[in-house]
PLY file of the C-alpha trace (Angstrom):
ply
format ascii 1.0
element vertex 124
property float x
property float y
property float z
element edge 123
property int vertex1
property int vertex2
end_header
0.00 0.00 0.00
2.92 2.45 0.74
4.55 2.35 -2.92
0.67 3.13 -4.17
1.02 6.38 -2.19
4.35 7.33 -2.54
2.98 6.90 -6.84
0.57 8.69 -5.86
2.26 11.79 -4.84
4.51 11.54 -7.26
2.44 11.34 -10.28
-0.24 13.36 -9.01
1.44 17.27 -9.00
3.37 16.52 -12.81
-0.52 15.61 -13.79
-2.17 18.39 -12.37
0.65 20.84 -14.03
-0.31 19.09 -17.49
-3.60 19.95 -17.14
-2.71 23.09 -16.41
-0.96 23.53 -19.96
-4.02 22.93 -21.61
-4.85 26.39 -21.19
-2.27 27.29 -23.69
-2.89 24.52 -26.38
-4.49 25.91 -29.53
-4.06 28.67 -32.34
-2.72 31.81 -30.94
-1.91 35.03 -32.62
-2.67 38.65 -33.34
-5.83 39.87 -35.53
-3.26 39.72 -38.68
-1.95 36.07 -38.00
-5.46 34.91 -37.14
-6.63 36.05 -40.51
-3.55 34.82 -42.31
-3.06 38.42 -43.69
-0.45 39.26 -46.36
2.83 40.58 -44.39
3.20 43.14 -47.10
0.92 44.68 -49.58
1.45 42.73 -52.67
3.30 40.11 -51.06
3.44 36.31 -51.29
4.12 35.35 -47.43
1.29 35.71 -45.01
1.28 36.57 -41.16
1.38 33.27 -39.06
-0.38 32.04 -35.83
1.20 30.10 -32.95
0.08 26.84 -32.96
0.35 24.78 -29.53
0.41 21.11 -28.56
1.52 19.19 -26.04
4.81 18.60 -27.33
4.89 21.04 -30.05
4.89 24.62 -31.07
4.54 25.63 -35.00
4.77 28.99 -36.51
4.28 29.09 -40.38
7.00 26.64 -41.23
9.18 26.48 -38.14
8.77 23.75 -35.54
9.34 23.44 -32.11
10.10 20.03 -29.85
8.97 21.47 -26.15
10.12 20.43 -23.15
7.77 21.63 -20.65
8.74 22.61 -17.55
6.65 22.91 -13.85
3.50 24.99 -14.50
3.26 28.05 -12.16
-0.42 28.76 -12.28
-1.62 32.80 -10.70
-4.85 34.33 -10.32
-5.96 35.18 -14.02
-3.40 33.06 -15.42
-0.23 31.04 -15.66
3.32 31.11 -16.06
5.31 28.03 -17.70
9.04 27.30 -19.13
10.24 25.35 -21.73
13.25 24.26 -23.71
12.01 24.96 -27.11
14.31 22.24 -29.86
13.68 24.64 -33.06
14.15 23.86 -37.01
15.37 20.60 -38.53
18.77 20.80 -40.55
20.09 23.11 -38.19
18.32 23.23 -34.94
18.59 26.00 -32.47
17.39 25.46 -28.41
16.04 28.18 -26.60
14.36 28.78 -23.53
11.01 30.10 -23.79
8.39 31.91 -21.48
4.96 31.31 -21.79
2.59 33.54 -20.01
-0.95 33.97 -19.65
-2.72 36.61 -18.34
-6.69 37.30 -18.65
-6.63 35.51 -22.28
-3.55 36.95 -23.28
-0.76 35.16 -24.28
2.86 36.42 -24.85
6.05 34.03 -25.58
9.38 35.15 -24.85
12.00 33.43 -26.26
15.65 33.83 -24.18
14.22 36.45 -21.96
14.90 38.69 -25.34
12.10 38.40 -27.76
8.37 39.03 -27.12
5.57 37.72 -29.19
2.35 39.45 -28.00
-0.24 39.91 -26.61
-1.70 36.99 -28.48
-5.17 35.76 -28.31
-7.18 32.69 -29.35
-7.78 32.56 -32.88
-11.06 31.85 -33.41
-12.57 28.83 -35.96
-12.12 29.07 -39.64
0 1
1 2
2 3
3 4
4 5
5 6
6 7
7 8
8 9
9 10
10 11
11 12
12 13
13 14
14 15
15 16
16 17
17 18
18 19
19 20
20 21
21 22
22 23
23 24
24 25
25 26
26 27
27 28
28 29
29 30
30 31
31 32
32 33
33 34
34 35
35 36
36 37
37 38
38 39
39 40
40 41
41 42
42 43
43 44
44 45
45 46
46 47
47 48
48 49
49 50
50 51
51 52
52 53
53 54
54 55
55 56
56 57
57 58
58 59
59 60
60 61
61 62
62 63
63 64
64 65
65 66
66 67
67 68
68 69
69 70
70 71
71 72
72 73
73 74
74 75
75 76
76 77
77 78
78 79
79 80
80 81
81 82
82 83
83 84
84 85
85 86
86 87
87 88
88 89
89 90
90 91
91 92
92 93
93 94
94 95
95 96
96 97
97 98
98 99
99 100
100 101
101 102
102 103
103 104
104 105
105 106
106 107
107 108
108 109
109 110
110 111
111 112
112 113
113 114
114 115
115 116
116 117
117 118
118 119
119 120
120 121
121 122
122 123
C-alpha cells in the first residue's frame, strides 16, 4: 500500500501541471496572423499564428520540440518554461516563457524576444 502512495504523490502534481498547460494549447496570434493576412501589400508570405500542442509549437513553417517545464499557475493566469528544440537541418534550443494573463498570451524566447499579446484565434 505504501509504494501506491508514494505513486501517488509523485504522479499526481506533474498531472495536475499538465492539465494546467491545456490552457495554452491551440491557435494563438494577433488579428493579422489569425486572418492569415499578407505581411506586405502585394506580397506572397502571409502573417502566421502560434500553434500549440503538447509537445509542439509551430509557426508558419518552423517547428518546435517542447520540453515543458513545472507549470506556475496565478490568479488570471499562468506562467510556464520550456526548452524549445527549433528547425530541422540546423536546430537551435532556446528557452522560452509562456505567459498567460486574462486571455492573453505572450512568448518570450531567451528572456529577449516578445511575441504578444496573443489571443485565441477563433474557428475558420
Amino acid at each position: 500500500m505504501k509504494p501506491l502512495r508514494v505513486i501517488l504523490l509523485v504522479l499526481l502534481p506533474s498531472l495536475a501541471a499538465a492539465d494546467e498547460r491545456t490552457l495554452l494549447y491551440g491557435t494563438w496570434g494577433d488579428t493579422r496572423q489569425c486572418t492569415g493576412a499578407m505581411l506586405q501589400p502585394g506580397g506572397t508570405l502571409r502573417a502566421a499564428p502560434f500553434v500549440i500542442d503538447a509537445g509542439w509549437l509551430r509557426h508558419g513553417q518552423t517547428w518546435c520540440r517542447l520540453t515543458w517545464f513545472p507549470v506556475q499557475p496565478h490568479p488570471g493566469g499562468l506562467f510556464v518554461s520550456t526548452r524549445a528544440l527549433c528547425g530541422e537541418d540546423s536546430a537551435r534550443g532556446f528557452r522560452l516563457d509562456f505567459t498567460l494573463q486574462d486571455d492573453a498570451l505572450r512568448l518570450i524566447w531567451d528572456e529577449a524576444l516578445v511575441n504578444g499579446p496573443l489571443h485565441r484565434c477563433g474557428p475558420g
